[in-house]
Backbone as CSV, one residue per row, in Angstrom:
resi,resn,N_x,N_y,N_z,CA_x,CA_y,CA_z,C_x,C_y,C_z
1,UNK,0.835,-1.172,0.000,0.000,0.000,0.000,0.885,1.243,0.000
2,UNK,0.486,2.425,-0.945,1.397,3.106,-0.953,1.326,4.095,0.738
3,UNK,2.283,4.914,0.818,2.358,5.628,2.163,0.852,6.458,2.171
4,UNK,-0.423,6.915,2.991,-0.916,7.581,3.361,-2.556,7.025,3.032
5,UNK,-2.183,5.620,2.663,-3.379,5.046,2.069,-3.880,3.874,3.626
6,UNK,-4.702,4.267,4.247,-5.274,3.724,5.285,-6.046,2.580,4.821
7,UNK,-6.275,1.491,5.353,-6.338,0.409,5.778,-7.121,-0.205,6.969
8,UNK,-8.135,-1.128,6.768,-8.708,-1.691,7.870,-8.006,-2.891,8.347
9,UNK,-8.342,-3.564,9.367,-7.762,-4.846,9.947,-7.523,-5.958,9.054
10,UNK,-8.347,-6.157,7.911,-8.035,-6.584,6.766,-7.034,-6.475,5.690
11,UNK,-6.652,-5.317,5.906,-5.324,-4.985,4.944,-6.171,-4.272,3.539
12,UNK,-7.503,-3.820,3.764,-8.536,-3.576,2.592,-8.700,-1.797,3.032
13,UNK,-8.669,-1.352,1.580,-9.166,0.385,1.744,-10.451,0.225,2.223
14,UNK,-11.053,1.846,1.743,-12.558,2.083,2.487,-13.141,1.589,0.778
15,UNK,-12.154,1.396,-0.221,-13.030,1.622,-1.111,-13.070,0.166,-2.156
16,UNK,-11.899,-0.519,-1.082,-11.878,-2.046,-1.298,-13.076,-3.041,-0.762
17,UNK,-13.345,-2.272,0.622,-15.087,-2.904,1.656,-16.104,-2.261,0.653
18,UNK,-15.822,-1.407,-0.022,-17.457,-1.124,-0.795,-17.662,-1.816,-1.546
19,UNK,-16.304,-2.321,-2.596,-16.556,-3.254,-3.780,-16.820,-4.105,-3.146
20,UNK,-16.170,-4.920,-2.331,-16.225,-6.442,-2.238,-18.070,-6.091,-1.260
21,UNK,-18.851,-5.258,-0.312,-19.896,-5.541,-0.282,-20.838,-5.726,-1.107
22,UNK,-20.549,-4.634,-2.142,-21.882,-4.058,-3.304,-21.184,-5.716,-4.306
23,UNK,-20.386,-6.080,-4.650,-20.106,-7.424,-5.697,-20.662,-8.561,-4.652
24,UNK,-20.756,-8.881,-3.711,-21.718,-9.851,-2.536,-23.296,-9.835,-3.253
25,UNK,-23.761,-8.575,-3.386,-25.016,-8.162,-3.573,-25.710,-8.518,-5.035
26,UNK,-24.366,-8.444,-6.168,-24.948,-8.151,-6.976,-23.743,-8.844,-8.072
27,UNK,-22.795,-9.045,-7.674,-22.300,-10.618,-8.386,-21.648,-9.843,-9.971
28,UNK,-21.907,-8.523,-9.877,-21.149,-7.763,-11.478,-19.527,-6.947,-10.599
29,UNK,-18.589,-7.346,-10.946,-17.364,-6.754,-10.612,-17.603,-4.658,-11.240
30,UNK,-17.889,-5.005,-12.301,-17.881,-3.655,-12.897,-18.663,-2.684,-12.238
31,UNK,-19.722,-3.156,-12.088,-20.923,-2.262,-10.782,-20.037,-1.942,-10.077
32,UNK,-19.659,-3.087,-9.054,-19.318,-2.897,-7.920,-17.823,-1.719,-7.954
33,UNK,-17.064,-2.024,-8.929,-15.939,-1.079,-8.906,-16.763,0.302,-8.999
34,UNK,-17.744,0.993,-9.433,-17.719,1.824,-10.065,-18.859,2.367,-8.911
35,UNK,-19.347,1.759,-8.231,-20.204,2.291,-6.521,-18.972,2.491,-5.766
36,UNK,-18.082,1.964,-5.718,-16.871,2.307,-4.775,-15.734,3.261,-5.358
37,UNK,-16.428,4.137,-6.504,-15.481,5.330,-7.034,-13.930,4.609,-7.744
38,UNK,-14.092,3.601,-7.968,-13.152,2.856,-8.541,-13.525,2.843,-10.383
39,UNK,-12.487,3.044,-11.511,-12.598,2.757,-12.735,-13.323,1.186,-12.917
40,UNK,-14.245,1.467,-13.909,-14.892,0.069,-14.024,-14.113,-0.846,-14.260
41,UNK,-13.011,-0.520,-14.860,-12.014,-1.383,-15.044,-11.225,-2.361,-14.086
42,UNK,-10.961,-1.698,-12.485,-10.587,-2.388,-11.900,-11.346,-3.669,-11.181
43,UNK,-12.464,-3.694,-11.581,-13.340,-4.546,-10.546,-12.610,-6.262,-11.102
44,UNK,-12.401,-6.072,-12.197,-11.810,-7.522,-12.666,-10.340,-7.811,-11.671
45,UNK,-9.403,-6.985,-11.999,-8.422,-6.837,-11.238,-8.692,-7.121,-9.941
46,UNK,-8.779,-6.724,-9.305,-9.679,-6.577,-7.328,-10.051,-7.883,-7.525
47,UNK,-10.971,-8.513,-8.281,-11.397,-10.021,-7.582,-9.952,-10.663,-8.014
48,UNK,-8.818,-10.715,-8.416,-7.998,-11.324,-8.573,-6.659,-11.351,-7.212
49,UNK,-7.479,-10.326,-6.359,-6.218,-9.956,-5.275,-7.024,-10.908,-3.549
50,UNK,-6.030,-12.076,-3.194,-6.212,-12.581,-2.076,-7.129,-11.701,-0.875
51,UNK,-7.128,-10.782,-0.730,-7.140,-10.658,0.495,-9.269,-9.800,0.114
52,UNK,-8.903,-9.444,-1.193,-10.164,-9.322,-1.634,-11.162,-10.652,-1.672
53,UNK,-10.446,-11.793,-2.430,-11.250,-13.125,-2.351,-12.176,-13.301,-1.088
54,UNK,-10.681,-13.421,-0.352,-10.958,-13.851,0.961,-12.198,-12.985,1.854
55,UNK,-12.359,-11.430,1.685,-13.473,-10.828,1.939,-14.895,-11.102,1.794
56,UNK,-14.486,-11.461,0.464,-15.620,-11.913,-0.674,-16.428,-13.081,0.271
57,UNK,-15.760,-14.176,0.525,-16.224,-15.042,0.659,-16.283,-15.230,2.228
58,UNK,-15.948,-14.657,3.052,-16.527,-14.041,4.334,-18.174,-13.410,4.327
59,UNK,-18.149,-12.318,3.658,-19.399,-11.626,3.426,-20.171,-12.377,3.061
60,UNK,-20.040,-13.489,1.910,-21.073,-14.263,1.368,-21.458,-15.384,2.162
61,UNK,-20.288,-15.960,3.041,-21.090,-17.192,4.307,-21.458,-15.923,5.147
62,UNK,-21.494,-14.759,5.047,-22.287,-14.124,6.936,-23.599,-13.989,5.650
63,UNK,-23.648,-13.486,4.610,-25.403,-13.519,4.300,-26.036,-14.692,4.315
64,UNK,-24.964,-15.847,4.016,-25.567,-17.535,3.438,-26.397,-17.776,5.113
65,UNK,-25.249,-17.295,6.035,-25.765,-17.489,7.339,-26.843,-16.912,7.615
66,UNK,-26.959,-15.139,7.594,-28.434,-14.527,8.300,-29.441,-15.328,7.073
67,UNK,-29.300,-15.523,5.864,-30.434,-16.135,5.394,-30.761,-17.708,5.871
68,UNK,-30.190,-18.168,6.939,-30.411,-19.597,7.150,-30.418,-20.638,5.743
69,UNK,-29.329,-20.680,5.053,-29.366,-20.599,3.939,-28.310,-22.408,3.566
């Protein structure tokens, strides 16, 4: 991460938690880059980075869960 770019406990920006929530929701990378002020372009990129996956698929067992699913 470059110097001044903040970070949650995840090692994820503020604008890395928007994609990976809004792509949970709605399963289009390009959306989702582009609700989180990101070039549509990167949303392909971003699902290719670990620590994004790994978000990904956190968020999606806590909905699989509240939906008793």
């Amino acid at each position: 991460m470059p110097p001044g770019i903040q970070t949650n406990h995840r090692g994820l920006t503020e604008r890395n938690e928007v994609f990976c929530h809004h792509y949970v929701r709605t399963w289009n990378a390009r959306t989702a880059a582009e609700v989180a002020g990101l070039s549509h372009l990167t949303g392909r990129t971003l699902l290719q980075k670990p620590r994004i996956q790994a978000r990904i698929r956190e968020l999606n067992a806590a909905m699989l869960k509240a939906s008793d699913i």
